[in-house]
DOZA-252044 format. One record per residue (C-alpha): residue in three letters; x, y, z. Coordinates in steps of 0.001 Angstrom, whole numbers, plus 500000, padded with zeros to 6 digits. Layout:
alaXYZ ...
This chain:
unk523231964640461606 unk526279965510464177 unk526443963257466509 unk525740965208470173 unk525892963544473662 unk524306966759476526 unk526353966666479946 unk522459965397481303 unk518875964762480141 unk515707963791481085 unk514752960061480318 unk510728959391479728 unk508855956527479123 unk505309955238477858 unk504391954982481780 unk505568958729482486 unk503636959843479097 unk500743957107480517 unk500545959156484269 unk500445962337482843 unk497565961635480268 unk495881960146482456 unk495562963732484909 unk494945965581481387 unk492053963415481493 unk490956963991484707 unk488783966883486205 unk491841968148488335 unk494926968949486547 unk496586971335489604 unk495713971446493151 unk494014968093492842 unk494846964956494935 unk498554964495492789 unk500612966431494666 unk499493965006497415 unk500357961604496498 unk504097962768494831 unk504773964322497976 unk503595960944500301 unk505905958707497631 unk508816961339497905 unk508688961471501881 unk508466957787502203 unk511148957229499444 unk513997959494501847 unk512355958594505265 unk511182962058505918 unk507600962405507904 unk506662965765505507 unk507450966903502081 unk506370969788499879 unk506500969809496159 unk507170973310494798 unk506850974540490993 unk511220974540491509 unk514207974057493213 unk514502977737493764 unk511329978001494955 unk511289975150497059 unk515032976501498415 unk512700980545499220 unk510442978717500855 unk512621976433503265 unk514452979696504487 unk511441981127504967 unk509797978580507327 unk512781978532509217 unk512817982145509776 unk515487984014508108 unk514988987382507564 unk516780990661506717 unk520321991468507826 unk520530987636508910 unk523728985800507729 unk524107982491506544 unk526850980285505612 unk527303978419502307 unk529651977287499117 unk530054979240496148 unk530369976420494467 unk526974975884493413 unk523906977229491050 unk523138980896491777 unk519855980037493384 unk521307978835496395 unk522308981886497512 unk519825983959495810 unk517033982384497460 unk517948983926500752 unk518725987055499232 unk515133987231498202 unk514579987458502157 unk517276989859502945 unk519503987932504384 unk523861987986503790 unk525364985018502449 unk528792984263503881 unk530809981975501942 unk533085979493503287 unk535701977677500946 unk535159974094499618 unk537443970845499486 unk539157970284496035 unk538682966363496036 unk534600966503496687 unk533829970631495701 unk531993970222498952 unk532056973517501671 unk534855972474503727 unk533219971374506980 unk536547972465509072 unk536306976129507749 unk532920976830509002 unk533280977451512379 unk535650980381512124 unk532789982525509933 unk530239982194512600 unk529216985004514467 unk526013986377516240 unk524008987929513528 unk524518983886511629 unk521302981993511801 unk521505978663509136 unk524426976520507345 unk523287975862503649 unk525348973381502240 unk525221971439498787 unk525898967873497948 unk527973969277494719 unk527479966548492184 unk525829964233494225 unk528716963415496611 unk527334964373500237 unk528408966506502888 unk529697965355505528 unk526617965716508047 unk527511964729511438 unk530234966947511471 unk528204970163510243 unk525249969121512688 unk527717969074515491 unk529003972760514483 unk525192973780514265 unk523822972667517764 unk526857974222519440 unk525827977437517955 unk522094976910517835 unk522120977173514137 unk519658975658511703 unk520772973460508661 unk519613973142505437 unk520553970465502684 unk520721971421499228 unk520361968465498268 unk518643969270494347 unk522196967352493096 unk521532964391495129 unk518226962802495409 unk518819958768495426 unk522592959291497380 unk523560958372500422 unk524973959452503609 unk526570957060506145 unk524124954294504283 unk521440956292504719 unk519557958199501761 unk520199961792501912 unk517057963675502723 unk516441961412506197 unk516974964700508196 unk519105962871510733 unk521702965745510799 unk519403968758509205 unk516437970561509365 unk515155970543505975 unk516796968923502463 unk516073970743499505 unk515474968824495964 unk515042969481492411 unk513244968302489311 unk514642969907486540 unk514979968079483715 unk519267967403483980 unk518514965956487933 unk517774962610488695 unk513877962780488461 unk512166965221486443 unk508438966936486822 unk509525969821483625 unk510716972142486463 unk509875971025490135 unk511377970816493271 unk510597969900496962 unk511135970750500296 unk511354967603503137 unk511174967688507326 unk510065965973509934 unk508853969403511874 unk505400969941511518 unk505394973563512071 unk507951974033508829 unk505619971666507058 unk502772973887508047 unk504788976894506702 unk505921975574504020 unk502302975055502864 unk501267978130503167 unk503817979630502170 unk503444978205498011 unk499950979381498080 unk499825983001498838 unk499965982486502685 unk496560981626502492 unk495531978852505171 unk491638977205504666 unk492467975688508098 unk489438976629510653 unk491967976075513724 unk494379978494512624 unk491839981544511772 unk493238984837513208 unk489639986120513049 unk485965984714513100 unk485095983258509508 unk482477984510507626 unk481214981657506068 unk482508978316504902 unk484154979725501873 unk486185981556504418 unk490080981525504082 unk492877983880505428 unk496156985108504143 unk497977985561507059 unk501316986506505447 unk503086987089502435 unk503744983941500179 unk504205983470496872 unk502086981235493856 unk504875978430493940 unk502197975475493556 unk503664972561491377 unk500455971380489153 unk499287967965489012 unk500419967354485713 unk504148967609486852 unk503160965811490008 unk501787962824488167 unk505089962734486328 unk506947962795489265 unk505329959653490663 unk506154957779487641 unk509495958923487970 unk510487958060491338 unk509226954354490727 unk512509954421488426 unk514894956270490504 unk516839953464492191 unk517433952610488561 unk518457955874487406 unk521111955881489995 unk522460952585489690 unk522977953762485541 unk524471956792486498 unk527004954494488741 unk527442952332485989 unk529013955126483640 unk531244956944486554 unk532843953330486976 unk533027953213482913 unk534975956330483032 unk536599955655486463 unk538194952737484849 unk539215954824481975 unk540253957838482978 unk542153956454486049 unk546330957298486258 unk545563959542483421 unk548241962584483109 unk545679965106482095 unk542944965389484819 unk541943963894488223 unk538022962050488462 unk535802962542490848 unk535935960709494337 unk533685958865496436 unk534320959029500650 unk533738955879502095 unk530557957746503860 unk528904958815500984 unk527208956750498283 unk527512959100495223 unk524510959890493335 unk526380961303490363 unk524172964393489337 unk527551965386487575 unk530986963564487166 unk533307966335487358 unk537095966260485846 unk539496968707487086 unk542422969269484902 unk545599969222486290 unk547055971987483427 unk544126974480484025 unk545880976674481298 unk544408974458478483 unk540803974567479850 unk539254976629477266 unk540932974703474274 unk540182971149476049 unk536639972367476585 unk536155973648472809 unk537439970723471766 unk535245968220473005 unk532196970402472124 unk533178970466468322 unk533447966905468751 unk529605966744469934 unk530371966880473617 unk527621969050475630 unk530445969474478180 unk529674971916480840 unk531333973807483433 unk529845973475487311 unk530092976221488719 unk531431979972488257 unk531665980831491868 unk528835982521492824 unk530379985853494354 unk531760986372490685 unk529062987419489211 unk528442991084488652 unk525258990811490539 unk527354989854493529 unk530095991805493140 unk527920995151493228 unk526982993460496707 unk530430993930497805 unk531875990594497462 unk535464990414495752 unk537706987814493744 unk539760985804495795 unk537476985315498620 unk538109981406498605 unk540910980738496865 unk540720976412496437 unk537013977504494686 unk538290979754492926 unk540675977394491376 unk538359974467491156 unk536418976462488793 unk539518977049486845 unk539844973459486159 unk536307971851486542 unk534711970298483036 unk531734968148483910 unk531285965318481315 unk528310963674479806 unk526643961518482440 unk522560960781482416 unk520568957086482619 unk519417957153478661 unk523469957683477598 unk524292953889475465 unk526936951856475584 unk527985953389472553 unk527501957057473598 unk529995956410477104 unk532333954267474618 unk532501957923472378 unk532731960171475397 unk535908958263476331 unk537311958300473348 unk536870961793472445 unk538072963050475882 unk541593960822475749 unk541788962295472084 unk541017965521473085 unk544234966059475359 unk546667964627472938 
């Protein structure tokens, strides 16, 4: 059989299959105490006072610009660089994305452009830790209390990094973080995700919100209850509950995530070492702020011309090399939308030359040994 190395993967062990047999066995396999325990261990793990686990990212991502109130005709300012669902997520509320270039050496939104897009109808920053590499914070919270602006962390590529040696998700610089589960992140519940703050009326929201806007709360009854098998839907939410199977996975999974970061460290310094003063392609780098959590280890090719040959290369070689991301304003959806090519330009070209190579905790020394190999070979 051809030998094939994925650009990420999930890893599982006898204690993750243990956690989740163990619920299968129970009487409660959703909306039982699990998620409430995940989301304790998750809060506690980042130093956040609430979380919310969601059934996804994108989810998760709905709901956070939900509870903090954008609506139709709002704007908000993001990357392109970055999974569709960033930006879709608002969408789903109405609201304008405005897209502010990123910095070539991190794919980060460039913190320095942000200012100029602001105007009145702008009501959040949403900005992604591409790869794992973090934002720099304190300079996009200072740009968001002089304008009154919330800020929101996508932070689904980074869960386990660090920002100013503190773990991203601590909300010292946002309002929310935003995390994901999928199986190619750090942790995995199948699909998940997660929503953390340390504002108890966005918690509040947020809880609602992933259960149809339905509150059993007798305090927060709009009218008199009939009966205690009252509840109220007091606005429209959506079914977004993660079940207690994927929770119970989760918890085993964040026992090992300090782990799972210091492997994925491991193999970035592996090909760090390797790939360094290469001619073809420049590595990823790591700001003496951030501690990189290395969702992805990006290459960007210095002759973008050869991308497509380079890339088909190393998958016939076995390779599951991907490409992170198309800018998010190219796609047709978008572009009906009215936004156009060359709206930011260094993305643009970052895209052009971005290959993301194999990187995940289960990879062997043998598998990063052939990864290096093949990629030197490759541009020869």
């Amino acid at each position: 059989m051809k030998k094939f190395i994925p650009y990420g993967r999930q890893f599982i062990d006898k204690d993750d299959i243990n956690a989740v047999l163990e619920v299968l066995k129970s009487d409660f396999i959703t909306q039982g105490e699990k998620t409430k325990e995940f989301e304790k261990a998750l809060s506690e793990y980042v130093g956040a006072k609430y979380a919310v686990v969601f059934n996804s990212g994108t989810s998760a991502l709905h709901s956070a610009y939900f509870a903090l109130g954008l609506k139709e005709n709002d704007k908000f300012i993001t990357t392109p660089m970055s999974f569709a669902a960033t930006s879709n997520a608002a969408l789903y509320l109405g609201a304008k994305p405005i897209f502010v270039d990123i910095k070539e050496e991190t794919g980060n939104i460039n913190e320095e452009e942000i200012e100029k897009h602001i105007t009145k109808d702008t009501k959040l920053i949403s900005v992604v830790h591409y790869a794992g590499h973090s934002v720099d914070m304190e300079q996009v919270k200072d740009i968001a209390q002089k304008y009154n602006l919330k800020v929101v962390e996508d932070a689904c590529h980074a869960l386990g990094g660090e920002y100013k040696n503190e773990k991203i998700g601590n909300l010292k610089y946002s309002d929310v973080a935003v995390f994901s589960f999928h199986p190619v992140k750090h942790i995995t519940t199948g699909e998940g995700g997660a929503v953390v703050t340390n504002d108890k009326n966005i918690y509040e929201k947020l809880l609602m919100f992933k259960n149809h806007g339905i509150t059993k709360e007798k305090e927060k009854f709009k009218n008199n209850p009939d009966g205690d098998w009252y509840y109220e839907m007091q606005f429209l939410g959506y079914n977004y509950r993660m079940t207690d199977i994927q929770a119970s996975l989760g918890i085993s999974q964040l026992k090992k995530l300090d782990s799972f970061i210091e492997k994925r460290r491991y193999i970035a310094k592996r090909y760090n070492e390797a790939f360094k003063d290469n001619p073809y392609f420049d590595i990823p780098t790591e700001k003496d702020y951030a501690l990189h959590a290395y969702h992805l280890y990006p290459i960007r090719l210095k002759d973008k011309k050869r991308k497509k040959v380079i890339f088909e290369k190393l998958r016939k070689k076995g390779l599951g090399v991907q490409v992170h991301y198309i800018p998010i304003y190219f796609h047709p959806y978008y572009q009906k939308l009215g936004y156009k090519k060359g709206l930011c330009k260094i993305a643009e070209d970052f895209y052009a030359k971005e290959i993301s190579l194999p990187i995940y905790p289960a990879m062997k020394e043998e598998d990063i040994e052939y990864v290096i190999k093949k990629v030197l070979k490759a541009f020869k």
